[in-house]
C-alpha positions in Angstrom: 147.4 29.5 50.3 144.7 31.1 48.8 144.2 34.6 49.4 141.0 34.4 50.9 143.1 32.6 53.7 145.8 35.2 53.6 143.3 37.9 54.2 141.9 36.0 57.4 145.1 35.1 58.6 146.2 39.0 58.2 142.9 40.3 60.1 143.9 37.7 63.0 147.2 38.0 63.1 147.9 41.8 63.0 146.3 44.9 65.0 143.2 46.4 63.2 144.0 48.9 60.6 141.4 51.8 62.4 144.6 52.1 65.0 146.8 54.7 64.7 150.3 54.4 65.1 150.0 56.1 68.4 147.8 53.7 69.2 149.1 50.7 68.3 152.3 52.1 70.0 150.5 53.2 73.2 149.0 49.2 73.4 152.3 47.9 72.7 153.9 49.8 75.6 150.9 47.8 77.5 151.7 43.8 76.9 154.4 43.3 79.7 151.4 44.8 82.1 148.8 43.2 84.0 145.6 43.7 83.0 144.4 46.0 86.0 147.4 47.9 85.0 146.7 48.2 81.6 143.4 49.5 82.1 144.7 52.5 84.4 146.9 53.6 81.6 144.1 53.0 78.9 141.8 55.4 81.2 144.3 58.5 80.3 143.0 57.9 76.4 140.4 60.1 75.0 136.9 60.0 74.6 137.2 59.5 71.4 140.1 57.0 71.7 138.1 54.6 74.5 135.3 54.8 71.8 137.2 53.2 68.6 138.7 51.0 71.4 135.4 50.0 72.6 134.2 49.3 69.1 137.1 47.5 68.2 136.7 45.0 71.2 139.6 46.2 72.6 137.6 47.1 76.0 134.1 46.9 77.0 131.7 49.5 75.6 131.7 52.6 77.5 128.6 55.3 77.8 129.9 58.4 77.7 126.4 59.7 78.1 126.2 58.6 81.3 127.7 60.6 84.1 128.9 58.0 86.1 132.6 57.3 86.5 133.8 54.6 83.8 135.4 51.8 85.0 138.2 50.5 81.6 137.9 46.9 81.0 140.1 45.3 78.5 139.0 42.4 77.0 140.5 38.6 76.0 140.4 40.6 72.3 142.2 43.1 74.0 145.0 41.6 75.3 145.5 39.8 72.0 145.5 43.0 70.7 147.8 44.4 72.5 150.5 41.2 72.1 150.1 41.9 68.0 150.8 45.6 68.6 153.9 44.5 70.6 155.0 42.0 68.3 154.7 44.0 65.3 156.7 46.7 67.2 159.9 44.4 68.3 160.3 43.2 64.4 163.3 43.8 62.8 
């Protein structure tokens, strides 16, 4: 394999690399959850945290501008997000 294809494989198969451990940890702790679950615990994040997430794809773009009350929602990326956090997590 060349490693043009290593590098694509790595950015699919792995969380992104702007996560923090916490992070990464915090979505792990999410993948036996459903989704409506997930998203509860996900509101308890930071501004700041809900924004990288939102950027990554993680959840849909939120507007912090706006005063109304943000509603999480994780995304398909999201929960494949989440499954490469907790696989990453269980390895040996």
């Amino acid at each position: 394999m060349s490693l043009n294809n290593s590098s694509k494989r790595n950015s699919r198969d792995f969380p992104s690399k702007a996560l923090t451990a916490e992070l990464s940890e915090r979505l792990a702790e999410l993948s036996d959850q459903p989704a409506g679950v997930a998203e509860v615990a996900l509101s308890a994040l930071s501004a700041q945290k809900l924004t990288l997430l939102g950027e990554l794809g993680v959840i849909e773009k939120l507007d912090f501008l706006d005063e109304e009350v943000k509603e999480i929602v994780l995304t398909r990326r999201g929960r494949q997000e989440i499954r490469r956090c907790a696989t990453l997590r269980d390895r040996p």
